[in-house]
NULO-809639 format. One record per residue: x, y, z of N, C-alpha, C, CB in turn. Coordinates in nm, 4 decimals. Each point is the difference from the previous one (the first is absolute). Glycine has a CB too. Layout:
DORO        npx        npy        npz       capx       capy       capz        cpx        cpy        cpz       cbpx       cbpy       cbpz
DORO          X          Y          Z          X          Y          Z          X          Y          Z          X          Y          Z
...
//
This chain:
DORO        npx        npy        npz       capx       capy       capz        cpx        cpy        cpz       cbpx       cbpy       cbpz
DORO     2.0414    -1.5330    -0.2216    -0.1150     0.0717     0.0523    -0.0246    -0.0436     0.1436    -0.1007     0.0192    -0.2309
DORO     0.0875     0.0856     0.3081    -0.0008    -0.0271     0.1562    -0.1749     0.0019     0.0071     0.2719     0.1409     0.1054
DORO    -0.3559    -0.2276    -0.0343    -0.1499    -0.0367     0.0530     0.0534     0.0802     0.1380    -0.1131    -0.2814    -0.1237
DORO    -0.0323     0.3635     0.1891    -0.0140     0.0134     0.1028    -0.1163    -0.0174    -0.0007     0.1608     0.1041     0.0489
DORO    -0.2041    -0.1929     0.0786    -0.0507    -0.0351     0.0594    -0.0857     0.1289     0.1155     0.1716    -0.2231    -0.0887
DORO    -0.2896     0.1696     0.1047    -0.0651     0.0476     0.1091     0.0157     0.0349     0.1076    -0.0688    -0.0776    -0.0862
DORO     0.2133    -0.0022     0.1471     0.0542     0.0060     0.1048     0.0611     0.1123     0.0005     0.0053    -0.2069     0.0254
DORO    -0.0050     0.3220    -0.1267     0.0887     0.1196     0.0342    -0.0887     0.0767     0.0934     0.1373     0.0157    -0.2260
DORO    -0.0942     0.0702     0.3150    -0.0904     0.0956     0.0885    -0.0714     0.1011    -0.1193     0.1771    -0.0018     0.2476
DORO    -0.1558     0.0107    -0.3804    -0.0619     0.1371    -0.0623    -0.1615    -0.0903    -0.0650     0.2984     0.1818    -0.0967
DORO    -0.2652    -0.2917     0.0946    -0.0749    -0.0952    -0.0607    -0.1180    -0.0929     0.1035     0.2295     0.0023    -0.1691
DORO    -0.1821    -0.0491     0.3058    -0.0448     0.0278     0.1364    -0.1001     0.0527    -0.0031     0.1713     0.0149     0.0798
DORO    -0.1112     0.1217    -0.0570    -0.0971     0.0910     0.0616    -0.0861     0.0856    -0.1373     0.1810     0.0285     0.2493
DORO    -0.1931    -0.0968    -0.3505    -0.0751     0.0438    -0.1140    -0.1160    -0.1696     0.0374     0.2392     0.1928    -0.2261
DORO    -0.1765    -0.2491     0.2538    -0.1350    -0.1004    -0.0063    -0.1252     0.0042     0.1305     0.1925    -0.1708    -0.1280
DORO    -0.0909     0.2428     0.2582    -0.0573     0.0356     0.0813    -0.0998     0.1384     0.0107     0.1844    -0.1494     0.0552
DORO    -0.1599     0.2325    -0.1811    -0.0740     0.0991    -0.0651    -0.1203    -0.0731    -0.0224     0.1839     0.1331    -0.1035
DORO    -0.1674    -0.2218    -0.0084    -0.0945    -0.0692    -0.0736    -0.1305    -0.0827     0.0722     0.2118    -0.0076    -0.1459
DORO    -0.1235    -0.0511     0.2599    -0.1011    -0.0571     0.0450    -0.0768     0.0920     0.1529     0.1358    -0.2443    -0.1302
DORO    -0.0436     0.3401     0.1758    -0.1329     0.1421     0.0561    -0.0782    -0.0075    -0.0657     0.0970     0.1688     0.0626
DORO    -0.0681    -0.1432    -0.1906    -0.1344     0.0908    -0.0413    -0.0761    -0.0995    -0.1071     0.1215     0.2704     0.0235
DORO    -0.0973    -0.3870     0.0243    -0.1101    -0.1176    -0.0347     0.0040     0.0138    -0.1381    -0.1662     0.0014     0.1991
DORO     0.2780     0.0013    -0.3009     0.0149     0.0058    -0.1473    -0.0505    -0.1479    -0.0718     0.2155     0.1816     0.0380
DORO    -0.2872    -0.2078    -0.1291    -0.0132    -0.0584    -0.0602     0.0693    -0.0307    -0.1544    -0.1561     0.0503     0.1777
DORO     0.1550     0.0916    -0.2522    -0.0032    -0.0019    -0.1088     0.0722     0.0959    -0.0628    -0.1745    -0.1020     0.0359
DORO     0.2824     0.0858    -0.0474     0.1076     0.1459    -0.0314    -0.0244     0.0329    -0.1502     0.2204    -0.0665     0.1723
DORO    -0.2303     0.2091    -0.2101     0.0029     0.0161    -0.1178     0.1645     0.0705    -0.0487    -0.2957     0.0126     0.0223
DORO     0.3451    -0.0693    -0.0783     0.1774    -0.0126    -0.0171     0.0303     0.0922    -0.0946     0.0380    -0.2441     0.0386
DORO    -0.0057     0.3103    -0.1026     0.0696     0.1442    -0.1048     0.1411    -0.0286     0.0002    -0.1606     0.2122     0.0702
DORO     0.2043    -0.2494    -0.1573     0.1475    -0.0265    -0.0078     0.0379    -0.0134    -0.1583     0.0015    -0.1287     0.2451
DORO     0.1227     0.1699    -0.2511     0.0570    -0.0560    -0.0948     0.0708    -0.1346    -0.0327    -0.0130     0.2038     0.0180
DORO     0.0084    -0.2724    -0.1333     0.0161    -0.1526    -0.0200     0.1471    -0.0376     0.0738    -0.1476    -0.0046    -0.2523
DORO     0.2165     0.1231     0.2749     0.1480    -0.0691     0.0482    -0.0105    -0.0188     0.1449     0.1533     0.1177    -0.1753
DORO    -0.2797    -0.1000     0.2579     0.0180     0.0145     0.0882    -0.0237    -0.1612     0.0780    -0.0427     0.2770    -0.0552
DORO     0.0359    -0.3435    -0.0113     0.0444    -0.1409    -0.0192     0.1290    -0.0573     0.0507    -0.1254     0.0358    -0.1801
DORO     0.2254     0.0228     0.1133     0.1327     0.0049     0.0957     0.0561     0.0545     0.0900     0.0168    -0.0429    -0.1250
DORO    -0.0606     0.1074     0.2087    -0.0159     0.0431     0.1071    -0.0484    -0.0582     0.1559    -0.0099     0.1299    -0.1968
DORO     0.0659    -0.0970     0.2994    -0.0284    -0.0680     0.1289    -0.1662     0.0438     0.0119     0.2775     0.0168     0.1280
DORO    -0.3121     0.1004    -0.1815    -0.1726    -0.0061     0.0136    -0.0795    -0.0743    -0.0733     0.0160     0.1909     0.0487
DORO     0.0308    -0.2538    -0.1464    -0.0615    -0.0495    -0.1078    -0.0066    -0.1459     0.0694     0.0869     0.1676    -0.2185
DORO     0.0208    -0.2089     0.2762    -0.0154    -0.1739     0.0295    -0.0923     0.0240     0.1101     0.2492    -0.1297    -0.0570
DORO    -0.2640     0.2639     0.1372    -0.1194     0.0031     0.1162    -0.1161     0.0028     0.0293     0.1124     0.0557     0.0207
DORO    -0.1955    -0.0072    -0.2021    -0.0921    -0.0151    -0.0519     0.0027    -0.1453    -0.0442    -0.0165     0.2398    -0.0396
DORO     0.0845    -0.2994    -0.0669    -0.0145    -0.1305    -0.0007    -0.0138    -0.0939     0.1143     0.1004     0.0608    -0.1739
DORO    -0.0796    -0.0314     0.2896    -0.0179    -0.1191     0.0617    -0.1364     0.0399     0.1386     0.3104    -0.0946    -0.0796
DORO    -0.3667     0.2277     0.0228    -0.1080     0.0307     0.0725    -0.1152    -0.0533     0.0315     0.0879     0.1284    -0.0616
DORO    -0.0907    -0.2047    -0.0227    -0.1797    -0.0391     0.0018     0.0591    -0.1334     0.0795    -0.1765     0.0994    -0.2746
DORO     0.2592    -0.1969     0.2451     0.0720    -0.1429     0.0954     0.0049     0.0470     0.0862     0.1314    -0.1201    -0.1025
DORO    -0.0931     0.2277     0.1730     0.0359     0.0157     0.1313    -0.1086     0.0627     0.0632     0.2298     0.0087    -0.0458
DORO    -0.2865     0.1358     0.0055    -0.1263     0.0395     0.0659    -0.1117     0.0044    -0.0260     0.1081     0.0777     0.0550
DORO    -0.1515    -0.1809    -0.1901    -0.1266     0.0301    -0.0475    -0.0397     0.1352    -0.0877    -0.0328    -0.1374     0.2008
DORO     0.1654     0.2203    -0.1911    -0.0708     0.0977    -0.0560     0.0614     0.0039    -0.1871    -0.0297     0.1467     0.2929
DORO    -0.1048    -0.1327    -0.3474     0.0482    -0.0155    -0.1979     0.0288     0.1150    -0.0340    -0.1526    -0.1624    -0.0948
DORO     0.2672     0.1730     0.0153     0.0336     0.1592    -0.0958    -0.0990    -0.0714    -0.1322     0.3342     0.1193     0.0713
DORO    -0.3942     0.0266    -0.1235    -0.0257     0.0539    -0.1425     0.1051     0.0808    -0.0302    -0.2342    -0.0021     0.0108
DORO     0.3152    -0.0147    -0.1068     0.1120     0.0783    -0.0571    -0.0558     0.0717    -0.1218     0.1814    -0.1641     0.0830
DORO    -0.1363     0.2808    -0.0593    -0.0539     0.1013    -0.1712     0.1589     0.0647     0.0073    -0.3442     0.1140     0.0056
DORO     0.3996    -0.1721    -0.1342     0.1115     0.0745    -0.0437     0.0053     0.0658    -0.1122     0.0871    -0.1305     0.1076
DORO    -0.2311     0.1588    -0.1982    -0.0200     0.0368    -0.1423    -0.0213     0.1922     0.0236    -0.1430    -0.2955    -0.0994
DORO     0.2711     0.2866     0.1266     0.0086     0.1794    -0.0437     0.1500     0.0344    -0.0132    -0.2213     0.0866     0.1507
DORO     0.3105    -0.0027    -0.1757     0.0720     0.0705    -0.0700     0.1155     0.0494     0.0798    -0.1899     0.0446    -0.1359
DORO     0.2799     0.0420     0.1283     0.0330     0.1231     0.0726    -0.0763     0.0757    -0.0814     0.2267    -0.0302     0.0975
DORO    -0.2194     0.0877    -0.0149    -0.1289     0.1779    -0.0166    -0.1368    -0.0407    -0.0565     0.1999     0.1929    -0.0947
DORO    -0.2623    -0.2906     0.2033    -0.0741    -0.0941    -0.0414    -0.1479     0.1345    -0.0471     0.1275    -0.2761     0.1881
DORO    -0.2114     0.2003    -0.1967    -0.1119     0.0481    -0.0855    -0.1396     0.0053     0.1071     0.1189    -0.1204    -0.2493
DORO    -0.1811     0.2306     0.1991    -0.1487    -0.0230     0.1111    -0.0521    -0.0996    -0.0249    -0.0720     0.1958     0.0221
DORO     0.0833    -0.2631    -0.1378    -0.0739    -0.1426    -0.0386     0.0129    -0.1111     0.0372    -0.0060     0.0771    -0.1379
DORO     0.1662    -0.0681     0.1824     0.0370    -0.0739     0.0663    -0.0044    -0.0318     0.1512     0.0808     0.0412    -0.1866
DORO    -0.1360     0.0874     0.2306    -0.0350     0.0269     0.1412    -0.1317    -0.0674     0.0080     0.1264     0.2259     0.0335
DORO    -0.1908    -0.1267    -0.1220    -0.1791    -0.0737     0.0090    -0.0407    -0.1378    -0.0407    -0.0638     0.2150    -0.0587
DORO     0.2124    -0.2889    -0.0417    -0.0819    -0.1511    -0.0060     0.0690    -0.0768     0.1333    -0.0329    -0.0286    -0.3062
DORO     0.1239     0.0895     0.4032     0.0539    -0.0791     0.1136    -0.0842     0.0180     0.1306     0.2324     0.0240    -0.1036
DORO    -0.3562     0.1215     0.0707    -0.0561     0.0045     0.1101    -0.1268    -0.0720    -0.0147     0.1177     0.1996     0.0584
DORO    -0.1686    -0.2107    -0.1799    -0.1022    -0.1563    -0.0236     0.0300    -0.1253     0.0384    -0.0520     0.0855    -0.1744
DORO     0.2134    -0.1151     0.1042     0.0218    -0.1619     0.1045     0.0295     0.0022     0.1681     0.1268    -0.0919    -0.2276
DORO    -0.1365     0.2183     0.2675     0.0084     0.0274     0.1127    -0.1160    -0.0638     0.0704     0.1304     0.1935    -0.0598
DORO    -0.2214    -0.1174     0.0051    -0.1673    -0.0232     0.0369    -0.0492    -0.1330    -0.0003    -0.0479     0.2026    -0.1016
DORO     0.0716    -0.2301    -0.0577    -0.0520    -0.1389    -0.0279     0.0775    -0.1232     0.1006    -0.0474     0.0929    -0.2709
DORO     0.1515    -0.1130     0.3221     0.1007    -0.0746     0.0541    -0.0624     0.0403     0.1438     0.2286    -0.0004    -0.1873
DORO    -0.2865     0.0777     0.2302    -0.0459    -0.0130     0.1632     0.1692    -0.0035     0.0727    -0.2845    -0.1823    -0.0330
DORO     0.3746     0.2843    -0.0380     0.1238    -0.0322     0.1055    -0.0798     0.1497     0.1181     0.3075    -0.1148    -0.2152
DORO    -0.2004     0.1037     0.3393    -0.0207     0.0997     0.1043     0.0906     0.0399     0.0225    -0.1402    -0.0628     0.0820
DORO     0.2949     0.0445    -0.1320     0.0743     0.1121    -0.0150     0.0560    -0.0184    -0.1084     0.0285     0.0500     0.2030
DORO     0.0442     0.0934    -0.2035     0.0956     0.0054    -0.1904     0.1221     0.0321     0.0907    -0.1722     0.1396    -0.2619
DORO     0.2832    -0.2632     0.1699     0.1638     0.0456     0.0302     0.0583     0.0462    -0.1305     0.0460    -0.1802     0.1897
DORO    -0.0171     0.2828    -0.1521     0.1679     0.0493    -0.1125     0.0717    -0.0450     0.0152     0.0100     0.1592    -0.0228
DORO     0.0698    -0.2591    -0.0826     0.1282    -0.0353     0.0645     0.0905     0.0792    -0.1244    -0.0626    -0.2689     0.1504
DORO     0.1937     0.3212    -0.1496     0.0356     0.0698    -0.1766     0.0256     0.1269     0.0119    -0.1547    -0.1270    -0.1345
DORO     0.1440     0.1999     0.0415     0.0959     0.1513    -0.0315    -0.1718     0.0429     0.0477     0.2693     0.0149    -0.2669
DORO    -0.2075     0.1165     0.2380    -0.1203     0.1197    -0.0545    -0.1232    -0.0648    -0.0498     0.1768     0.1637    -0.0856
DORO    -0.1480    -0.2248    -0.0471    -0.1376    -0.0352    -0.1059    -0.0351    -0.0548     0.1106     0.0324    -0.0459    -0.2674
DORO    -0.0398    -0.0702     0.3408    -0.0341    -0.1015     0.0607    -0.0708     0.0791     0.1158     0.1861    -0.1774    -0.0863
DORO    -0.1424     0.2387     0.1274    -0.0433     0.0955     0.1130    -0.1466     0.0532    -0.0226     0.2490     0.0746     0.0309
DORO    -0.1802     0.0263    -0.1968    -0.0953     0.1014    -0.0262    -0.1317    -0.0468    -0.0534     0.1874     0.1393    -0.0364
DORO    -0.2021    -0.3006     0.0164    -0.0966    -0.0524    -0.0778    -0.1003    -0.0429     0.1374     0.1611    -0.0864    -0.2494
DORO    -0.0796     0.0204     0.3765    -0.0422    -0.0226     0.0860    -0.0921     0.1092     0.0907     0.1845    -0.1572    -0.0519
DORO    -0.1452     0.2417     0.0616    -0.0509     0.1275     0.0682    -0.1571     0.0327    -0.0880     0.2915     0.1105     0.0673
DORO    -0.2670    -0.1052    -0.1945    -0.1237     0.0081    -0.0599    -0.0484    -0.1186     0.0085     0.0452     0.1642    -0.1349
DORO    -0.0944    -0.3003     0.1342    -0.0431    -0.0933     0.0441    -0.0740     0.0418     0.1442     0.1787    -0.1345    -0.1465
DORO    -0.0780     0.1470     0.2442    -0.0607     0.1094     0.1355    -0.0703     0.0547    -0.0355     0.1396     0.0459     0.1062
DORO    -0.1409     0.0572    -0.1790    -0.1091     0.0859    -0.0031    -0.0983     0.0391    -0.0816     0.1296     0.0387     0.0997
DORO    -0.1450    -0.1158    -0.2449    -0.0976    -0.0184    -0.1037    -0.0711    -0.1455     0.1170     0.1547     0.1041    -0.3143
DORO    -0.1270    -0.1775     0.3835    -0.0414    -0.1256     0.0680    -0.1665     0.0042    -0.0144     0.2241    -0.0083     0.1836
DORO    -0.2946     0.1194    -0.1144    -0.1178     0.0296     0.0077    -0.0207     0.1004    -0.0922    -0.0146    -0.0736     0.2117
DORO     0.0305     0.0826    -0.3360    -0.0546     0.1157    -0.0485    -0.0397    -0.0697    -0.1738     0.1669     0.2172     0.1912
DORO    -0.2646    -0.1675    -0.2359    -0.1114    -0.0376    -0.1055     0.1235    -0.0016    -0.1618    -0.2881     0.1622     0.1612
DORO     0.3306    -0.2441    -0.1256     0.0971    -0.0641    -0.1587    -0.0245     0.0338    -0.1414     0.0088    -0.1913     0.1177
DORO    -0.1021     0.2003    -0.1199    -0.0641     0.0493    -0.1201     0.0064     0.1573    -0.0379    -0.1454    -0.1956     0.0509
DORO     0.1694     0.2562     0.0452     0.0379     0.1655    -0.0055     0.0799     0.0286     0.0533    -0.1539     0.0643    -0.0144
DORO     0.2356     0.0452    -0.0279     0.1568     0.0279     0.0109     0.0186     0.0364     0.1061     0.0455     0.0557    -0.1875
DORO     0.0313    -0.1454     0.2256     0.0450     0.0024     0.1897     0.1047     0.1255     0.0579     0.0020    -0.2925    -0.0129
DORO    -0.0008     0.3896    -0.1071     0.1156     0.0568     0.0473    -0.1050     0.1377     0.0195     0.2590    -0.1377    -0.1308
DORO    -0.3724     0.1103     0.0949    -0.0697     0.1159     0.0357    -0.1213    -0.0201     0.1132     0.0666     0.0760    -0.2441
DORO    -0.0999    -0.2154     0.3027    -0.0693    -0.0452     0.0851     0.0607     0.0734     0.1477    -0.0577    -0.2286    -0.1657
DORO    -0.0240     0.2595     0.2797     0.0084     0.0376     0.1059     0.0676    -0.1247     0.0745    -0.1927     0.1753    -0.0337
DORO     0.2914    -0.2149     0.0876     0.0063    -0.0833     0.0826    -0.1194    -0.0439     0.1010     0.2154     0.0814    -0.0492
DORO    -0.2538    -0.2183     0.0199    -0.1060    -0.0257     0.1311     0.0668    -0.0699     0.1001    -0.2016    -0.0197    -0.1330
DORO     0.0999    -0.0084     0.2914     0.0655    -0.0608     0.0894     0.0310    -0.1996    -0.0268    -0.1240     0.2467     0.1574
DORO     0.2005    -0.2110    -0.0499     0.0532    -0.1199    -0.0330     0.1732    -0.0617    -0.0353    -0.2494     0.0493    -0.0662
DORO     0.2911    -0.0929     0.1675     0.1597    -0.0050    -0.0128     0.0374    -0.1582    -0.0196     0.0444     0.2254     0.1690
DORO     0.0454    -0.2601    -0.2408     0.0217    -0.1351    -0.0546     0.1882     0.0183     0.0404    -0.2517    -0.0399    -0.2438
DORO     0.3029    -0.0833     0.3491     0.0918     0.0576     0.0541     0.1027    -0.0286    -0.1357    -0.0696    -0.0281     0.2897
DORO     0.1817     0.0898    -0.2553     0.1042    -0.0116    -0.1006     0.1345    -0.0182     0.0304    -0.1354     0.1187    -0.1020
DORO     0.1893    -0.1980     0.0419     0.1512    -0.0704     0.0772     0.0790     0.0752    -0.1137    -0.0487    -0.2916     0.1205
DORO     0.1709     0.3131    -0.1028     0.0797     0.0906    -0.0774     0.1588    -0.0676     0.0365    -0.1882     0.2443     0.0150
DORO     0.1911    -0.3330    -0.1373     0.2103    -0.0433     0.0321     0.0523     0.0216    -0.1042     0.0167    -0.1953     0.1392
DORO     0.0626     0.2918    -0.1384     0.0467     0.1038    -0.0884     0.1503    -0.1371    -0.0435    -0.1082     0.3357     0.1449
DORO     0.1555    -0.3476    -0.2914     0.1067    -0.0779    -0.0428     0.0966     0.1107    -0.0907    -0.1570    -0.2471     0.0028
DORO     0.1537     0.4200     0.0198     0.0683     0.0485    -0.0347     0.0463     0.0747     0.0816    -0.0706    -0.0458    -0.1621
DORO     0.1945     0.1641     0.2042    -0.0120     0.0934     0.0559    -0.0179     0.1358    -0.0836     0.1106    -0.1444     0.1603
DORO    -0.1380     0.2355    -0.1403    -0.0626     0.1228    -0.0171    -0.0859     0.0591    -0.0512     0.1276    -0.0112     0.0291
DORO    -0.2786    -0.0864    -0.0332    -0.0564     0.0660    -0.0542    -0.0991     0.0740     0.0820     0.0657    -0.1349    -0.1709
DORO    -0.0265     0.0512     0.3551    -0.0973     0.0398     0.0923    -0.1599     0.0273    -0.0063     0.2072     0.0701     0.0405
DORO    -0.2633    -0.1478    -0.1691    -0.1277    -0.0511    -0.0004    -0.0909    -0.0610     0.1069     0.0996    -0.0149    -0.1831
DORO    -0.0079    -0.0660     0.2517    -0.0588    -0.0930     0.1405    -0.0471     0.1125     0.0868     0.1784    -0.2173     0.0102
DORO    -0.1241     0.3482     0.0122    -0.0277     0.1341     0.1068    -0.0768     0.1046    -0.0442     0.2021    -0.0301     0.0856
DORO    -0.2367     0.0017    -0.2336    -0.1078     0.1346    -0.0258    -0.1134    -0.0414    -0.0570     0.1643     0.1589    -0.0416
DORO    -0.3077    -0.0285     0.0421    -0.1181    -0.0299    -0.0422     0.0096     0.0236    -0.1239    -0.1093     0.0342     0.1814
DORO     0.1869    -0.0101    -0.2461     0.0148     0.0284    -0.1179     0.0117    -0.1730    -0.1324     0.1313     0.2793     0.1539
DORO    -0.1812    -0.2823    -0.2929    -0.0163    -0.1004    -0.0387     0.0336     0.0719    -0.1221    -0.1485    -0.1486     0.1535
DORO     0.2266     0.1069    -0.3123    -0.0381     0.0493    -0.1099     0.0032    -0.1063    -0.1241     0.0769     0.2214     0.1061
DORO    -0.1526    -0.2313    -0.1875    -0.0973    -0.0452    -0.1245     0.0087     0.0691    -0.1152    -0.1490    -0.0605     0.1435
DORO     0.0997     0.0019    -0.1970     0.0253     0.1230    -0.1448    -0.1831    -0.0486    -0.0798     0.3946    -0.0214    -0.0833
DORO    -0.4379     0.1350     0.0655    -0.1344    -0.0012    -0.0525    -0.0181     0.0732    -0.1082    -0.0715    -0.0343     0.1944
DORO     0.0119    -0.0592    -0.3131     0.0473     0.0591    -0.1404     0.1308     0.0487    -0.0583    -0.1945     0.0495     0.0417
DORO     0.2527    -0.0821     0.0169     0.2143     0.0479    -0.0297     0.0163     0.1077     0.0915     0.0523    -0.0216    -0.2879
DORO    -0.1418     0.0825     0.3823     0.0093     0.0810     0.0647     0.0391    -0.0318     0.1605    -0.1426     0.0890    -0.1904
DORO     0.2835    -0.0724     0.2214     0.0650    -0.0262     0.1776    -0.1396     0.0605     0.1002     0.3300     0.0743    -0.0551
DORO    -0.4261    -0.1516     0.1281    -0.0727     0.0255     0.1076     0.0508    -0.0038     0.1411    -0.1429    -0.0714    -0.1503
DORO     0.1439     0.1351     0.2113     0.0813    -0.0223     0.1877    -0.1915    -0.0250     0.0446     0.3197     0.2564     0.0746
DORO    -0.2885    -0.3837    -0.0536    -0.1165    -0.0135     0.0939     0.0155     0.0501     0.1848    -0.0481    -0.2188    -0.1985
DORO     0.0105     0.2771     0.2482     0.0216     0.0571     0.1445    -0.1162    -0.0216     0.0786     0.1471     0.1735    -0.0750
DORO    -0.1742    -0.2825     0.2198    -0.0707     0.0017     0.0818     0.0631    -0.0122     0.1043    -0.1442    -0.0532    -0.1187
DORO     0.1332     0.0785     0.2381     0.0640    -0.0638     0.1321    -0.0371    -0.1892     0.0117    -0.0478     0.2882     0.1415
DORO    -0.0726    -0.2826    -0.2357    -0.0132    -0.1683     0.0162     0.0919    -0.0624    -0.0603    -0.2141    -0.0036     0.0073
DORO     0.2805     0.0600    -0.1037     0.1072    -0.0695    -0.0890     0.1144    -0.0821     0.0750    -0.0424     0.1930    -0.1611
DORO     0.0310    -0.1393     0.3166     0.1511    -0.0120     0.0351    -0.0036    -0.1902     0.0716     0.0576     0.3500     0.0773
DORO     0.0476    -0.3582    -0.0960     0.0027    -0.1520     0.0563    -0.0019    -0.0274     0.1448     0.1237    -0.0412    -0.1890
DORO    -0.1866    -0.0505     0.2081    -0.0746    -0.0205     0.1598     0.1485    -0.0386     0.0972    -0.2955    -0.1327    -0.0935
DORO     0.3423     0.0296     0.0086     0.1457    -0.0476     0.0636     0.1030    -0.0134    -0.1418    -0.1203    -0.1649     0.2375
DORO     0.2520     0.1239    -0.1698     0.1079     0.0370    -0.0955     0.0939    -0.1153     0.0718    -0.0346     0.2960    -0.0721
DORO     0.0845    -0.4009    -0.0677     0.1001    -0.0749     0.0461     0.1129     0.0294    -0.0427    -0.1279    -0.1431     0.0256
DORO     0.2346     0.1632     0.0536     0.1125     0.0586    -0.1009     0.1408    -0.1109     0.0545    -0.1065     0.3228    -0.0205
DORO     0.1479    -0.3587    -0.0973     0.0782    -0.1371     0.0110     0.0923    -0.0106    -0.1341    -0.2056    -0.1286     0.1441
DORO     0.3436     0.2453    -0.0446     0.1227     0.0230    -0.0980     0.0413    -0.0987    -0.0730     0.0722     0.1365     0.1328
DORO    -0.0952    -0.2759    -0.0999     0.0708    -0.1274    -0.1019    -0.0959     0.0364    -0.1649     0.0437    -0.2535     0.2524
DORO    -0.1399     0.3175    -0.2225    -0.0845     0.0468    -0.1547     0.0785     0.0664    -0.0649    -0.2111     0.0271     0.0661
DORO     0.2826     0.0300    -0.0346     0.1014     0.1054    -0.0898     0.0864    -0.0626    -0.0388    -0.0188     0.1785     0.0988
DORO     0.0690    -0.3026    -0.0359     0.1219    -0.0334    -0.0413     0.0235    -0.0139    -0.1405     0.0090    -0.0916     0.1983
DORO    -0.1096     0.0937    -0.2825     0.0038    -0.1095    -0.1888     0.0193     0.1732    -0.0288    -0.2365    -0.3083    -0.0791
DORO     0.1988     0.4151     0.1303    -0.0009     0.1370    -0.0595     0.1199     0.0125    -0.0965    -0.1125     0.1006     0.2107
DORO     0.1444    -0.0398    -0.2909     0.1203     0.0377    -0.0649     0.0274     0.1343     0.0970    -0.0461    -0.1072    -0.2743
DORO     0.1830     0.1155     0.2510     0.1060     0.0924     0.0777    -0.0643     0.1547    -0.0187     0.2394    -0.1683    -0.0573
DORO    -0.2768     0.2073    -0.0597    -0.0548     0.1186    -0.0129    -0.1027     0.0213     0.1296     0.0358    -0.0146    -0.2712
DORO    -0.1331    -0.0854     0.2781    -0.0888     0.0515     0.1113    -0.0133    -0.0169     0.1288    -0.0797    -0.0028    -0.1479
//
């Protein structure tokens, strides 16, 4: 297993993101493998190096669930993070985006029928598959009651995007 280090320029200039915009408290969306991965040792060694702490929520699925959206946008809240990263496929994405955008909206009633209010919570997007091009659209999907939802806002879309081909490398050949 190859460690990368901070010292890569994709990793660099992601900490130099972080500390513009005066990050404290990342709220992390990933899947558990993302552990072995060059992003995963970059989160681990975040808070030693810049002070800044991940909350990790990895408790959702592929074709994850609105429930799973709405209990990640409570530890969102409760955790006082100020931004949410995707790191992961689609799910990871699509759970994140709703996090974005249930962020401010009344939990207790179904967010898929709430008006978006103001208010933007930035969103980091490092995609560890290729094609699902999640990181580039407002588009998000969930499944509510067994039923596929496309959540659609322009807020959905990710503020910045790290894209760092050594993520693909563990991919199998198919993708």
């Amino acid at each position: 297993m190859q460690l990368y280090l901070p010292s890569d320029s994709h990793y660099r200039a992601l900490d130099q993101y972080l500390t513009a915009g005066k990050v404290r408290r990342i709220f992390l969306v990933c899947g558990k493998s993302l552990r072995r991965l060059p992003a995963g040792a970059y989160f681990d060694g975040l808070e030693a190096r810049l002070g800044v702490q991940v909350v990790t929520f990895s408790h959702f699925s592929p074709n994850p669930s609105y429930e799973s959206a709405v209990e990640a946008a409570a530890l969102f809240r409760e955790t006082g993070c100020d931004l949410i990263a995707a790191a992961g496929g689609g799910s990871a994405m699509d759970v994140a985006k709703c996090v974005k955008r249930f962020a401010n909206m009344d939990l207790t009633q179904n967010c898929l029928a709430q008006d978006v209010p103001p208010g933007n919570v930035p969103l980091l997007a490092i995609p560890t598959t290729a094609g699902t091009g999640s990181e580039a659209t407002r588009f998000a999907v969930i499944y509510h009651r067994g039923v596929k939802q496309s959540v659609a806002h322009i807020g959905c879309l990710p503020d910045a995007v790290l894209l760092d081909p050594r993520l693909l490398e563990t991919l199998p050949d198919y993708h």
